[in-house]
C-alpha positions in Angstrom: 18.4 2.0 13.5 18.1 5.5 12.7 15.6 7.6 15.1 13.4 9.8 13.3 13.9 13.2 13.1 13.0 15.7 15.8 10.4 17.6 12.7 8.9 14.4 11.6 8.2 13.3 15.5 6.7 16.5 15.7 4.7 15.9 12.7 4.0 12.6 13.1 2.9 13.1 17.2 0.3 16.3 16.3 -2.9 15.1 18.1 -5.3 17.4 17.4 -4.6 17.8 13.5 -7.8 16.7 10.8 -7.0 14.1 8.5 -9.2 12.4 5.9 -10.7 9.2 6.5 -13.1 8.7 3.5 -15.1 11.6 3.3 -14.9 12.4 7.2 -12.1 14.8 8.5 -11.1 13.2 12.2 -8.5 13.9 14.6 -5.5 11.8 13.1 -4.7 10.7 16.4 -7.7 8.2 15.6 -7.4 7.5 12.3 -5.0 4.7 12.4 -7.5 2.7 15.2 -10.5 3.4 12.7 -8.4 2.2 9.5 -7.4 -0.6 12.1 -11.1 -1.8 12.9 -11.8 -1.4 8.8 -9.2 -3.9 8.0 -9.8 -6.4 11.4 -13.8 -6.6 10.0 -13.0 -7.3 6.2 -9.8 -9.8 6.5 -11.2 -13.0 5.9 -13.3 -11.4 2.8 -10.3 -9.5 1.9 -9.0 -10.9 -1.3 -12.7 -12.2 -2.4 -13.5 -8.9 -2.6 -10.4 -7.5 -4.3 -11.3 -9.3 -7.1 -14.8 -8.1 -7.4 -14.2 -4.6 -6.6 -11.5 -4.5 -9.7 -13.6 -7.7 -11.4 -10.3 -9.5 -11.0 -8.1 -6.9 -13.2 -5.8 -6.3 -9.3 -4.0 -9.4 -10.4 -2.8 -8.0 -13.9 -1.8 -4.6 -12.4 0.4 -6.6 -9.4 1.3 -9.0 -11.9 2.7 -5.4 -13.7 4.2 -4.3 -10.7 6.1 -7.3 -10.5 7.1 -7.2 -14.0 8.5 -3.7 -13.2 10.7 -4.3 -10.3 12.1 -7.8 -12.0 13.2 -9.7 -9.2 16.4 -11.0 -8.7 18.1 -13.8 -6.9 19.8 -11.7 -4.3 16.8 -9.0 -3.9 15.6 -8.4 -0.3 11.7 -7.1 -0.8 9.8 -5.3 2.0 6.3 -5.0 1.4 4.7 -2.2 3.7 1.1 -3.3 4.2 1.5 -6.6 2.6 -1.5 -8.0 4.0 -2.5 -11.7 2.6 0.9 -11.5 1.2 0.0 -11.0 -2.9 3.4 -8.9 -3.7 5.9 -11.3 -1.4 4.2 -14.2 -2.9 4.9 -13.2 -6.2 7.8 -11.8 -6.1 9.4 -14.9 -4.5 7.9 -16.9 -7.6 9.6 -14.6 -10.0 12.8 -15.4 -8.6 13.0 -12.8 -6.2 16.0 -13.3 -3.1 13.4 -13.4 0.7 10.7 -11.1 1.6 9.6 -9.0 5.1 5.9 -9.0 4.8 5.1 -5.7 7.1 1.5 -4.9 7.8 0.5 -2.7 10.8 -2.7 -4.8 11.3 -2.3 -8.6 12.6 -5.8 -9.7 11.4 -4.5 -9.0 8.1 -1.1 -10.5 9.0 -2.6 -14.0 10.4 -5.2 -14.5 7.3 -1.8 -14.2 4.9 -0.3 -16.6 7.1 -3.5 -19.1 6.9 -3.4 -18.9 2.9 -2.3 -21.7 0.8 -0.5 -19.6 -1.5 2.3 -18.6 0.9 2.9 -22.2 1.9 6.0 -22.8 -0.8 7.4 -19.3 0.8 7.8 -19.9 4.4 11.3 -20.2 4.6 11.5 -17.2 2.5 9.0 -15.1 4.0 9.3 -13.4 7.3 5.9 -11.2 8.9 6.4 -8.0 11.3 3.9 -5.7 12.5 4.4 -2.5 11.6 3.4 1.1 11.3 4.7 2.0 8.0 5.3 5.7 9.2 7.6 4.4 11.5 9.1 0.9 10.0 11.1 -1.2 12.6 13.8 -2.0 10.2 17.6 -0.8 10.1 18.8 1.8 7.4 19.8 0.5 4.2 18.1 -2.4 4.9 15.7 -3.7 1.6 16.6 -3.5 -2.2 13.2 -3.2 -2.9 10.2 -1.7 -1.1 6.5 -2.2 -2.4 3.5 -1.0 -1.0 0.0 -1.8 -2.4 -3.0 -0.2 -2.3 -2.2 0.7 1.2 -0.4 3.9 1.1 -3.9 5.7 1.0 -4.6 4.1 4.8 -1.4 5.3 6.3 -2.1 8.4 8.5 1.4 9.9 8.1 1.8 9.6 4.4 4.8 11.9 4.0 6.4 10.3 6.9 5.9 6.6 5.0 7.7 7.7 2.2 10.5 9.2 4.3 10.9 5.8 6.0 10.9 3.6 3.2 13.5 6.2 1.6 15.4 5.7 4.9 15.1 1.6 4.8 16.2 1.2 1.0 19.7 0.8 0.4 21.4 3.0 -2.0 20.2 2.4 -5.6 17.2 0.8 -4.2 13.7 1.5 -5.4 10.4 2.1 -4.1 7.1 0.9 -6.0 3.6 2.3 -5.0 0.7 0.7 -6.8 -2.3 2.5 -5.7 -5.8 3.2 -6.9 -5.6 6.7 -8.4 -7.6 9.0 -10.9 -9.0 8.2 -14.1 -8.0 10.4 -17.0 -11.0 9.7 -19.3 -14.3 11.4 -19.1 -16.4 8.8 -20.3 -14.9 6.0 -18.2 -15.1 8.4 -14.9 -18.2 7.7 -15.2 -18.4 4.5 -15.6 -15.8 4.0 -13.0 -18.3 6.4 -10.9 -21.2 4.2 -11.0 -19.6 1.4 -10.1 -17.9 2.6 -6.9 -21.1 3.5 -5.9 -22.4 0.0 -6.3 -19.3 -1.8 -4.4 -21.1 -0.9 -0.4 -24.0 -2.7 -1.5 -21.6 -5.8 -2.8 -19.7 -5.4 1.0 -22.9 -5.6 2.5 -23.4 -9.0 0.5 -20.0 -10.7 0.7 -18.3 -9.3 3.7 -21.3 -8.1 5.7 -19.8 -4.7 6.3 -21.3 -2.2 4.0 -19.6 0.5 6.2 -15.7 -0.4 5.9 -16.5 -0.5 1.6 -18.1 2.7 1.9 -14.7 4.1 3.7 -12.8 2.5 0.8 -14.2 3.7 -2.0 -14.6 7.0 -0.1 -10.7 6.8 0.4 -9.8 6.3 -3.1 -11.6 9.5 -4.3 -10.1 11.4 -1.6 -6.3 10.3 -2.5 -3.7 12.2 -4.1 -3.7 12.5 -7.8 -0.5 11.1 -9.8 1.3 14.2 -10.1 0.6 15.1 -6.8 2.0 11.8 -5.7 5.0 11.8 -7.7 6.0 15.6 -6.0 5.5 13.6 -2.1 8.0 11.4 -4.0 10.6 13.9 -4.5 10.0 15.9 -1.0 10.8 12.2 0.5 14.4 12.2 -1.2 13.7 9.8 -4.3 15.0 11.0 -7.3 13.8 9.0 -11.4 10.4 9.7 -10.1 8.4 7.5 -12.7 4.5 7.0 -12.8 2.5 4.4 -15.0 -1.4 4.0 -15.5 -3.2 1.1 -15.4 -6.6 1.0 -17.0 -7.0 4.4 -18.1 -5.5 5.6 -14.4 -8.1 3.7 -12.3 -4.8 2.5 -10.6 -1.1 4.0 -11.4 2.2 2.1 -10.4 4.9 5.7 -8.7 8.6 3.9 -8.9 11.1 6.1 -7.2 14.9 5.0 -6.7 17.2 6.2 -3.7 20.1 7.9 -5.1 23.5 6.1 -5.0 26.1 7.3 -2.2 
């Protein structure tokens, strides 16, 4: 396995910069325990409350994703906070080769385990825990590398796309599908109201208003598409492609790894 550089150790071990968590600015030596508690509280209400915080429309933007990438036979997927396993699970039913389900958090890992869906996958499937700023896999390693609606909780975002450029084998691609901004006035607003409401519904379903709050807080505070696509390119992907989904309430970033 390749190290990291000396310039992204540097970057990635700087203790006493700010980073973004929701609205607060905190040392981002902490950030990853706090986004670490967020997930180990909501886990078990985790994909209940995926599909009333998008009203159930996640599953026809993954089910896009998966549409995009077009899984084949001898495809090798690594999904970077996979969490209950959504992505590997369909990606496997469309045909797809095995899947590494990597998700820094094992709350998150062992409630994907538990689920019914991945049953049929197990001898497919394969869980790590891992920081995706610094993945535990060889070079070269994945044909395909997905992360969803995760990317926005990683602390070192510039070294995640780095690393997944480093894992992907040449003429691999990279998929981020991701909650992002909404291009159209009127359904801001809209959008805007009802992000405000989803606390309330935590509160109700997953008794944590707190970790929704951070959520939604964490959506408005992450890059916009453009800006995205450019962390793309500084990583090393070249095709840089971005689709929106819903009027750019969520956007699907495809990047490929250039052939050697």
């Amino acid at each position: 396995m390749t190290k990291r550089t000396s310039d992204q150790a540097a970057a990635h071990d700087t203790t006493d910069a700010l980073i973004d968590f929701g609205h607060e600015l905190i040392p981002a030596a902490q950030k990853q325990q706090r986004v670490n508690d967020v997930f180990r509280s909501v886990a078990s209400s985790y994909d209940i409350m995926n599909d009333v915080m998008s009203l159930g429309i996640h599953r026809l933007w993954k089910d896009s994703l998966i549409n995009l990438i077009s899984p084949e036979p001898g495809h090798r997927l690594i999904d970077l906070a996979g969490g209950t396993g959504d992505i590997a699970a369909r990606f496997l039913s469309r045909g797809g080769g095995n899947a590494v389900i990597c998700d820094v958090n094992p709350a998150m890992i062992h409630a994907g385990r538990d689920r019914p869906l991945m049953r049929p996958y197990q001898d497919q499937l394969q869980w790590v825990a891992g920081d995706a700023s610094q993945l535990p896999f060889p070079d070269a390693s994945a044909d395909v590398i997905t992360i969803s609606f995760g990317l926005r909780n990683v602390t070192d975002r510039n070294a995640a796309l780095a690393e997944a450029h480093r894992v992907l084998k040449p003429s691999g691609r990279f998929f981020c599908l991701e909650f992002s901004h909404v291009r159209k006035r009127s359904l801001s607003a809209l959008y805007a109201l009802w992000s405000e409401l989803l606390p309330g519904i935590g509160a109700i379903i997953a008794k944590d208003a707190a970790s929704y709050r951070y959520l939604v807080e964490s959506i408005k505070r992450f890059p916009d598409q453009e800006t995205l696509a450019a962390m793309m390119g500084a990583a090393g992907f070249a095709r840089i492609r971005h689709r929106d989904l819903s009027g750019g309430i969520a956007a699907i970033h495809c990047g490929w790894k250039a052939a050697q």
